[in-house]
C-alpha positions as CSV (number, residue, x, y, z in Angstrom):
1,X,64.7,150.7,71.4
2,X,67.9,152.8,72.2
3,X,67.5,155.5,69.7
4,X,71.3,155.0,69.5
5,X,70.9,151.9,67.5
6,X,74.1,151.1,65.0
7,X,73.7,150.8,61.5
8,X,75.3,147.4,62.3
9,X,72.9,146.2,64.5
10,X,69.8,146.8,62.3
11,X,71.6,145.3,59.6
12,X,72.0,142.4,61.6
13,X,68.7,142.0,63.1
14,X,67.2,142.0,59.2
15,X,69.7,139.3,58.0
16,X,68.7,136.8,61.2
17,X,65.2,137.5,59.3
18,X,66.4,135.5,56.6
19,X,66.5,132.4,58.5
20,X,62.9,131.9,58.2
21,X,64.0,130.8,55.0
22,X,67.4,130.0,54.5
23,X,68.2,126.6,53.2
24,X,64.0,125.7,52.3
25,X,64.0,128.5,49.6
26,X,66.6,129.6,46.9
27,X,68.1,133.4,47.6
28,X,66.9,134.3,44.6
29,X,63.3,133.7,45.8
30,X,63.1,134.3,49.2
31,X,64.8,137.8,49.1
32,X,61.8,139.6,47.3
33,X,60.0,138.2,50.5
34,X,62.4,140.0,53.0
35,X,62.7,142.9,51.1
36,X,59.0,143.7,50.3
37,X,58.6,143.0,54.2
38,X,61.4,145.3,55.3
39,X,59.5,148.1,52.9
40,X,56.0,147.2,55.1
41,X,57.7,147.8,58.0
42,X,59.6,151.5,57.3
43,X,56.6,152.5,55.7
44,X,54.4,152.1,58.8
45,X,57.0,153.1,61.4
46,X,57.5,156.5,59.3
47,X,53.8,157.1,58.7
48,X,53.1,155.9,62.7
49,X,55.9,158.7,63.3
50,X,54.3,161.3,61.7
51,X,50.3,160.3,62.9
52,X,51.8,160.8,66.5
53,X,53.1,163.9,66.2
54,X,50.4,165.3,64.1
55,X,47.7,164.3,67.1
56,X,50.2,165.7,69.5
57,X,50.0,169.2,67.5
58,X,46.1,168.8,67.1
59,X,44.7,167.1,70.0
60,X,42.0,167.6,69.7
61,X,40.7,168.0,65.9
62,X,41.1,164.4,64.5
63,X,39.7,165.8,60.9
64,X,43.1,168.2,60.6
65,X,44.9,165.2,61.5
66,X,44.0,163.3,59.1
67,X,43.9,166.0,56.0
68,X,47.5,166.7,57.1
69,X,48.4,163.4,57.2
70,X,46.6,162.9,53.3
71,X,49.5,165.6,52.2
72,X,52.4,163.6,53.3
73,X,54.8,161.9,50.7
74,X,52.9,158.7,51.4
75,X,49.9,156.9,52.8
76,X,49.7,153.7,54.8
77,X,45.8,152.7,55.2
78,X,44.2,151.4,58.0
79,X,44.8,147.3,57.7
80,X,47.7,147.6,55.6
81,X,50.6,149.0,58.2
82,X,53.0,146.3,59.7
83,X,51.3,146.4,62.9
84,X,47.8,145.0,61.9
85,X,49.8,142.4,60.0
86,X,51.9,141.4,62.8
87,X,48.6,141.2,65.3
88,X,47.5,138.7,62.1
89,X,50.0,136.3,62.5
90,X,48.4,133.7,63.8
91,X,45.6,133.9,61.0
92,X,45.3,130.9,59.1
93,X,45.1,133.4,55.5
94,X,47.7,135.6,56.9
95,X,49.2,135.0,53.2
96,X,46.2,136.6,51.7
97,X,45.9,139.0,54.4
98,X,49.2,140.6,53.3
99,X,48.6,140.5,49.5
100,X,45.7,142.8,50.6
101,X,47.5,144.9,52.4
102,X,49.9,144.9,49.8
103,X,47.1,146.0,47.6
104,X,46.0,148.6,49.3
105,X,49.7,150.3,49.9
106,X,49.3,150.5,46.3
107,X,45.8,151.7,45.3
108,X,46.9,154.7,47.9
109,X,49.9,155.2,46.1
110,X,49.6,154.9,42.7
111,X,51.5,157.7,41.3
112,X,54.4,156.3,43.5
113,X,53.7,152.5,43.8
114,X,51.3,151.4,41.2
115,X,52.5,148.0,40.8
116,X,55.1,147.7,42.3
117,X,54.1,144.5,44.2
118,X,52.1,143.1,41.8
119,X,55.3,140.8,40.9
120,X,55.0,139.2,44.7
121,X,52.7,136.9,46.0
122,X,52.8,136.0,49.8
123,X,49.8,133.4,49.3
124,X,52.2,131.1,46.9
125,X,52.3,128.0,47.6
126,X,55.3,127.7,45.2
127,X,57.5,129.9,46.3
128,X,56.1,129.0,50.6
129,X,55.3,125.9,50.2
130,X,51.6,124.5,51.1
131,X,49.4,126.0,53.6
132,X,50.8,125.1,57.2
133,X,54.3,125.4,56.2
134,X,53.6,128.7,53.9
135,X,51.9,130.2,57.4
136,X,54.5,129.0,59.6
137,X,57.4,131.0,57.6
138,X,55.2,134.0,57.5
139,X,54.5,133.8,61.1
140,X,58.2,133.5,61.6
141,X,58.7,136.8,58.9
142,X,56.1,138.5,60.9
143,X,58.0,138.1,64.6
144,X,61.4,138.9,63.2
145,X,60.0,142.1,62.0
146,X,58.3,142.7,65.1
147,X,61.4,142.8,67.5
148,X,61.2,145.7,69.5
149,X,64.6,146.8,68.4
150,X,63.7,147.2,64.9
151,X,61.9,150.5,65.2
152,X,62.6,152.7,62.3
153,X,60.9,155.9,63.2
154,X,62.9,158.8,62.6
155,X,62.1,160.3,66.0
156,X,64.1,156.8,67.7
157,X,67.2,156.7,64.4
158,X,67.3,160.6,63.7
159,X,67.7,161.3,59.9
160,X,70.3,159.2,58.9
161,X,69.6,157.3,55.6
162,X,69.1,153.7,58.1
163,X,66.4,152.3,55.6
164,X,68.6,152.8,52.6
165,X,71.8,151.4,54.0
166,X,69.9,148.3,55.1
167,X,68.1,147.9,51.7
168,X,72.0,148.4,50.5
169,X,72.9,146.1,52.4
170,X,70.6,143.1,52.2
171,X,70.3,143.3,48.2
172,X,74.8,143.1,48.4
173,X,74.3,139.9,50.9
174,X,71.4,138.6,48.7
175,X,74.2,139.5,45.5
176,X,76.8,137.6,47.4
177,X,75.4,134.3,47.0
178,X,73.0,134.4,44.0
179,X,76.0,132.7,42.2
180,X,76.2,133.9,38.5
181,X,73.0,136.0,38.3
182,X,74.3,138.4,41.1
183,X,75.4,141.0,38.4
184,X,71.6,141.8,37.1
185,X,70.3,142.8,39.9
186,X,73.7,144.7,41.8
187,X,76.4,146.5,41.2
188,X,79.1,146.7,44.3
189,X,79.4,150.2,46.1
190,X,82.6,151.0,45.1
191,X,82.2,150.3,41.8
192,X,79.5,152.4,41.3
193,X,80.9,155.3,43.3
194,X,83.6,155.1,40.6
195,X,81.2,155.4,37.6
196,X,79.4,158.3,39.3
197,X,82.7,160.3,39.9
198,X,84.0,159.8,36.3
199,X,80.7,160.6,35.2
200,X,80.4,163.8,36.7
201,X,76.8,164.7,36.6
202,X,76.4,168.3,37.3
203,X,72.3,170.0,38.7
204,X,69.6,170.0,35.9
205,X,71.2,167.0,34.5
206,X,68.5,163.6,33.5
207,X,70.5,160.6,34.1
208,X,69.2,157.5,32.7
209,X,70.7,153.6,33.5
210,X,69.3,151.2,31.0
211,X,70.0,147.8,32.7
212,X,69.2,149.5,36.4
213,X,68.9,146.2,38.9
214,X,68.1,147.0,42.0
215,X,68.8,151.0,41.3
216,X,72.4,150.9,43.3
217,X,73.9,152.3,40.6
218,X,71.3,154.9,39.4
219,X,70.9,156.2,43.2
220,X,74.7,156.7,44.0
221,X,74.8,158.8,40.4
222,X,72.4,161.0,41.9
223,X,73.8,161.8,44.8
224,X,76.8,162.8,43.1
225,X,75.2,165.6,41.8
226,X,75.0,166.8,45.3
227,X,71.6,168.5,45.7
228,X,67.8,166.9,44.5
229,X,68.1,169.3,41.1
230,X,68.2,165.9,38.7
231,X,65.9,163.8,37.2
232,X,66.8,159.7,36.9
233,X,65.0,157.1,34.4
234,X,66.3,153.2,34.2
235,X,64.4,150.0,32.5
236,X,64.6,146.7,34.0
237,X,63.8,143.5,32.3
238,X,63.3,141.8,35.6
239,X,59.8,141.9,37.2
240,X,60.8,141.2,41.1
241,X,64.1,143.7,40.4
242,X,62.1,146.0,38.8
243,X,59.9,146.1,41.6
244,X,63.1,145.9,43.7
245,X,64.4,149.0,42.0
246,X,61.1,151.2,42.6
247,X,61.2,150.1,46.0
248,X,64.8,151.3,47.0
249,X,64.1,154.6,45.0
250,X,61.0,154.8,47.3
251,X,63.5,154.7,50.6
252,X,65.9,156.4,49.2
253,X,62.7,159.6,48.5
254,X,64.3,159.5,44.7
255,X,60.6,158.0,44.2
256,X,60.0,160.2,41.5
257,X,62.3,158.5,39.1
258,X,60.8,157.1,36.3
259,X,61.6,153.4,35.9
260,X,59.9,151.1,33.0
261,X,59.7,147.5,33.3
262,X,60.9,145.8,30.3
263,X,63.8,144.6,27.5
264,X,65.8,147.5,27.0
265,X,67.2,146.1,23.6
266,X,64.0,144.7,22.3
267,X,61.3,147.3,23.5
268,X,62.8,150.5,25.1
269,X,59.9,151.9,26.9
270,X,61.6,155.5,27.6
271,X,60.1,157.5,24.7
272,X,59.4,161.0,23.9
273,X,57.2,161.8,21.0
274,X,57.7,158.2,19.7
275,X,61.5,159.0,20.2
276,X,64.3,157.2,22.2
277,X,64.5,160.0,24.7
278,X,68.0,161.5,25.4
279,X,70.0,161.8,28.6
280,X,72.5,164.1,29.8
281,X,74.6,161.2,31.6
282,X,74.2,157.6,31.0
283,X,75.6,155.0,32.8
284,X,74.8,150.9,33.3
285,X,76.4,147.6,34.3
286,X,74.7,145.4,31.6
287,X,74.7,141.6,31.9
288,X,78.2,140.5,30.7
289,X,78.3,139.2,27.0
290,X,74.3,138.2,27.0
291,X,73.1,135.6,24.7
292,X,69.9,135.6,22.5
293,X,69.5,139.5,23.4
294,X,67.0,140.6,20.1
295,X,69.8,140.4,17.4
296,X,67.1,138.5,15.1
297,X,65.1,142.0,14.7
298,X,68.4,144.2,15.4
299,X,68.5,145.1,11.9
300,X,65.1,146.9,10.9
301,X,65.2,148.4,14.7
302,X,63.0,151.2,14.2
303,X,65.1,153.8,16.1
304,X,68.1,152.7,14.2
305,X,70.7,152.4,17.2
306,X,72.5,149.7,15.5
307,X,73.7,151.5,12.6
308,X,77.2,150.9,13.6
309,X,76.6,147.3,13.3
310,X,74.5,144.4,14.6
311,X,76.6,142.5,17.0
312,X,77.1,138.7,17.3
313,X,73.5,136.9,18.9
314,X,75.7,135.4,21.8
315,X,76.9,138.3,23.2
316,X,74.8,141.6,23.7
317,X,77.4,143.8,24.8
318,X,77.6,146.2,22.1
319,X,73.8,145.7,22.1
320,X,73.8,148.1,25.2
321,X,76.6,150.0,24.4
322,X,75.3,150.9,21.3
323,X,71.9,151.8,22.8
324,X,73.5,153.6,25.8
325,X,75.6,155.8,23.2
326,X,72.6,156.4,21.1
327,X,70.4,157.6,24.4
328,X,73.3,160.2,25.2
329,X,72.3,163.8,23.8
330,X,74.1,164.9,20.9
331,X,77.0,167.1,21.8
332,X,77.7,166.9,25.0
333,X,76.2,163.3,26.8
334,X,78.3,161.3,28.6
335,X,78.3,157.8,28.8
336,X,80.4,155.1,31.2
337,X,79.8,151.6,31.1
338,X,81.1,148.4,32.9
339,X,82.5,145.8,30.0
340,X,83.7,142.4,30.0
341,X,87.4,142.5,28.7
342,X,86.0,140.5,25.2
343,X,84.9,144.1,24.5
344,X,88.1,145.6,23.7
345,X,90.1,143.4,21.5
346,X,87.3,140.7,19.5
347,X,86.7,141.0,16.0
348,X,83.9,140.1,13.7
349,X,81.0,142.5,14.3
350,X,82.4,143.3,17.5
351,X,85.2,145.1,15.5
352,X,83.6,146.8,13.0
353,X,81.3,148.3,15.6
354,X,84.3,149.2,17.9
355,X,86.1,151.1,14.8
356,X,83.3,152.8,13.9
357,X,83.0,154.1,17.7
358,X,87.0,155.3,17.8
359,X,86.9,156.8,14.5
360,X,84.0,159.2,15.2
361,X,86.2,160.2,18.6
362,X,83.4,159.9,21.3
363,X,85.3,157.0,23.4
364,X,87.2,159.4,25.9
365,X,88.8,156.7,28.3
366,X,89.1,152.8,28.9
367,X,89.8,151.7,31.9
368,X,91.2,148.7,33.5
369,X,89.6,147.2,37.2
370,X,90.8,144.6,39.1
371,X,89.4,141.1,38.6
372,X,87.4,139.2,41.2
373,X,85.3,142.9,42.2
374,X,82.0,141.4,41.1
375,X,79.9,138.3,43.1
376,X,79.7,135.2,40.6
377,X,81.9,136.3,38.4
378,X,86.0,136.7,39.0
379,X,86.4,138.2,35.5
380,X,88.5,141.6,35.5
381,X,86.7,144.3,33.9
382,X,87.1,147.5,32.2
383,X,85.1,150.7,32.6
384,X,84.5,152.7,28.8
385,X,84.0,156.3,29.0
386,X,82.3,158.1,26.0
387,X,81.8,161.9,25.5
388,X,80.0,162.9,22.6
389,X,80.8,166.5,23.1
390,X,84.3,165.4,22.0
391,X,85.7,167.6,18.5
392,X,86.1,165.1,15.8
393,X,90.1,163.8,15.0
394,X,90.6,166.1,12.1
395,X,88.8,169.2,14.3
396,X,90.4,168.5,17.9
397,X,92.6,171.7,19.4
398,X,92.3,170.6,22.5
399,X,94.4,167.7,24.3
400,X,92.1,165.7,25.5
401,X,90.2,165.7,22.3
402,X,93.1,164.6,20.2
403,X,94.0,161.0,22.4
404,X,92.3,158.5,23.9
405,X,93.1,157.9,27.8
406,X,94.2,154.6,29.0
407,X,93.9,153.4,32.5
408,X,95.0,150.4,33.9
409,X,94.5,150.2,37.8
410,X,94.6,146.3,37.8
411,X,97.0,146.0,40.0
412,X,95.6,148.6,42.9
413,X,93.1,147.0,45.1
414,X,92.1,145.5,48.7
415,X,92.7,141.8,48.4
416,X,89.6,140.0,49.6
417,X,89.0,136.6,50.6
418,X,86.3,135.6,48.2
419,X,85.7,139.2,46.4
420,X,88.1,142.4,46.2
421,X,87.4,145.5,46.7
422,X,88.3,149.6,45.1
423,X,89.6,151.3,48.3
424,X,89.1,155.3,48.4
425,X,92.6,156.0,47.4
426,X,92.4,153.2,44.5
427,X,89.2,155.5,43.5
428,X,90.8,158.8,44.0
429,X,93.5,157.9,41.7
430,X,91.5,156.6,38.7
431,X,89.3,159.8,39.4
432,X,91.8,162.4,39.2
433,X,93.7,161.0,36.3
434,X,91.1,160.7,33.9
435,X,89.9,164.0,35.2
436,X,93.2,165.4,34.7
437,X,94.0,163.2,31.6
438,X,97.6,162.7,32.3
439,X,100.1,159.9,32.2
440,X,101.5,158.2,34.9
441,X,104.1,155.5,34.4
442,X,102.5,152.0,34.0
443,X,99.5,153.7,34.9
444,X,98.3,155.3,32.1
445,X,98.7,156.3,28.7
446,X,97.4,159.2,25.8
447,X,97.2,157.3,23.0
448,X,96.9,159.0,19.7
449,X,94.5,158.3,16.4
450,X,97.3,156.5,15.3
451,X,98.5,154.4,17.4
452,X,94.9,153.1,17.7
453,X,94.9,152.3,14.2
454,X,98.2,151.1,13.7
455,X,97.0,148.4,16.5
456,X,94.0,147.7,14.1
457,X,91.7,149.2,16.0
458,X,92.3,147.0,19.7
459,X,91.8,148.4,22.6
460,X,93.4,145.9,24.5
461,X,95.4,148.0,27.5
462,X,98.7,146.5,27.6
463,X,99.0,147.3,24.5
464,X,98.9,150.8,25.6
465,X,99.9,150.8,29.0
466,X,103.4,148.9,29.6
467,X,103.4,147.2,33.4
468,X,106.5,145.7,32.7
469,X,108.8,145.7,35.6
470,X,112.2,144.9,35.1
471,X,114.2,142.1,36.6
472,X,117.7,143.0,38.2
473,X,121.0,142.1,36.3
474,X,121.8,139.0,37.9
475,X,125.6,138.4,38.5
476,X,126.4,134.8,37.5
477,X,130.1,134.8,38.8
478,X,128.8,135.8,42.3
479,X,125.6,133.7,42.0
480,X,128.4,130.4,41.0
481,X,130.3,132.1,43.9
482,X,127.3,131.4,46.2
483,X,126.7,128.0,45.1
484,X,130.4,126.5,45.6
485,X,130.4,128.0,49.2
486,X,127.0,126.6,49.9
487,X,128.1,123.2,48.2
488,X,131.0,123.2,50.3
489,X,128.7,123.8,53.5
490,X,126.4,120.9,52.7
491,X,129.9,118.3,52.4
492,X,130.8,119.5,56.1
493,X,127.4,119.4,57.1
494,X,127.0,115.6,55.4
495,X,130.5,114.7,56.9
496,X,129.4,115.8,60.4
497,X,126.5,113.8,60.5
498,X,127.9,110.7,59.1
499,X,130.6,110.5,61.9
500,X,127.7,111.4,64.2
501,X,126.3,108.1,62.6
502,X,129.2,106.4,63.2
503,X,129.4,107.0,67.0
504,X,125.8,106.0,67.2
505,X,126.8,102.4,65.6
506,X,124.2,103.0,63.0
């Protein structure tokens, strides 16, 4: 392979993988199968890397090769690396025979991968279907792995980030048509390159996403901090996204994050002596308005994160917020968090909960997105930022302690086919005015205590924010003006064509 292989063309060569199963398996199934197989194979091209270049530094002492090779970040047994699978093909267990594998990956890297595949099963006859079908789609997996092209050994791609942009890539295609369950397990790049830069987080920080997904959004927060001095935590609630989420931190060498598999609202498993742990930057894209999400038990939660309020039990989105808020270390976390629009203005619990929030003066910004940014959903979203190193009303000296900032960059976006997108300059703008906290006309808006409160307590942004554009003065003597001369046009016209009419005998 041309070690001048595009990003493109790897990316292209994994999605023809997915015609093994395309159209016999649902998206949501057969992805985990691709994925898991595209980790197999960067694992064993990277540790093949290294194995050669270690024998070509110690010829001839096989016993330094191999305790050098027992220090790397990793370790791929013997019988577990994609070539021994891929000279198993034709195996009539090949199924089993990459379960093993699977198994072993693991047992050799448990403090990295402990069970991280334990929520895949290439021996299913459920998911692959019965025996000869199951081993004809593996065979098929196996080959379009195997092309020669596909070589992801640092010494043939260099030390770009390849692996990661194609994990990227595949889990947004894989988004694209998972229909309305595409939000739990991705959030689109741009979106979450917004949330990172109006977060902010700064070296030493611990940055924590409670509804992680795949780990898009957790992974692009990190590298905004702009060297490897951070620490990131998320819980998933999904098994196979979970496992998708340790995966892509594996490729992406953040593999010491600490994810926990289960219901962040019903059993948050990030706890510090038998404490909700805290978090110097928080930030999520929670499934929108969930339903049945713990409300039952809400009440006697035993960290008390609901004090606010216990929101309605069809829709969980104050569930997280609250949680995220609650997460965020006193006096100075920071919190941003995608929200359906419902957020903003409904009342009920919703209300109550949202009052509570403004009047203790931790929301710093709400921000308006374009709609139709998300796959399966075209709903327009908004994007709340809270501070809690904010001064309280009555205390606040400073400007952008005494207003909330509102943001409405609706109307600013690339116009997509089926999906829109942020464009750098829609993202630099957002970014600088909340970092400057100024008003632009029909862009943004300072609003005070009052005004919030006078609006009983709705954040709704055109309240805040007017858009209106204003129609020019229309002249009606020169529009009637128009119309007689254009009336007078048509008689001509109509008496032309009738004497044309006429000569024609008709």
């Amino acid at each position: 392979m041309s070690p001048h292989i595009t990003q493109k063309e790897i990316n292209e060569i994994v999605w023809r993988a997915c015609d093994t199963f395309r159209g016999a398996i649902d998206p949501a199934q057969y992805k985990d199968y691709i994925l898991t197989m595209l980790f197999i194979k960067y694992m064993s091209d990277l540790w093949k890397d290294h194995k050669e270049a270690y024998e070509k530094k110690y010829p001839n002492d096989p016993e330094r090769v191999k305790r050098t090779l027992l220090r790397e970040r990793f370790i791929v047994p013997d019988k577990s690396d994609f070539d021994y699978l891929y000279a198993s093909r034709e195996e009539s267990n090949i199924g089993e025979i990459i379960n093993i594998a699977l198994e072993q990956i693991e047992d050799a890297n448990k403090s990295k991968l402990e069970n991280v595949f334990r929520n895949i099963d290439f021996n299913s006859e459920g998911a692959l279907g019965q025996t000869k079908e199951r081993n004809r789609r593996l065979k098929n997996l196996l080959e379009d792995f195997g092309d020669e092209r596909l070589d992801l050994r640092p010494s043939r791609i260099g030390n770009r980030d390849v692996i990661g942009d194609v994990y990227e890539y595949l889990i947004s295609r894989f988004a694209a048509g998972a229909g309305k369950k595409a939000g739990e397990f991705y959030t689109p790049p741009e979106v979450s390159t917004l949330l990172a830069k109006l977060i902010a987080p700064k070296p030493g920080d611990r940055i924590c996403d409670p509804a992680s997904g795949s780990g898009s959004l957790l992974i692009k927060v990190g590298h905004e901090v702009g060297n490897n001095d951070f620490a990131l935590f998320g819980q998933e609630s999904n098994g196979s996204t979970w496992s998708l989420c340790r995966m892509n931190m594996f490729l992406h060498s953040m593999d010491s994050a600490r994810v926990e598999w289960c219901d962040t609202l019903t059993n948050p498993k990030l706890i510090d002596n038998d404490e909700l742990m805290r978090f110097n930057v928080v930030v999520a894209n929670p499934p929108f308005s969930l339903d049945k999400w713990g409300q039952e038990t809400a009440s006697h939660d035993r960290f008390n994160r609901f004090w606010r309020g216990v929101p309605p039990k069809s829709r969980g989105d104050y569930a997280f917020i609250s949680h995220m808020v609650e997460i965020a270390l006193e006096g100075e976390g920071k919190v941003a968090v995608i929200v359906p629009h419902g957020v903003l203005f409904r009342s009920g619990a919703e209300g109550i909960i949202r009052q509570q929030f403004i009047e203790e003066n931790i929301l710093e910004a709400v921000i308006g997105l374009p709609s139709q940014l998300f796959f399966g959903t075209g709903i327009p979203v908004a994007v709340l930022v809270f501070n809690k190193g904010r001064k309280s009303w009555e205390s606040a000296v400073a400007d952008r302690d005494k207003h909330i900032l509102f943001i409405d960059a609706s109307r600013e976006f690339e116009d997509g086919k089926k999906q829109n997108r942020l464009r750098d300059e829609d993202i630099k703008k957002i970014v600088g005015t909340f970092k400057d906290y100024k008003e632009i006309e029909k862009y943004s808006h300072k609003a005070t205590y009052d005004e919030i409160k006078e609006a009983d307590f709705n954040l709704n942004i055109p309240r805040y924010v007017d858009t209106f554009e204003e129609e020019e003065d229309i002249d009606i003597s020169e529009v009637q003006k128009e119309i007689e001369s254009i009336e007078k046009e048509l008689a001509e016209t109509q008496k032309e064509l009738n004497q044309y009419l006429k000569e024609l005998g008709l």
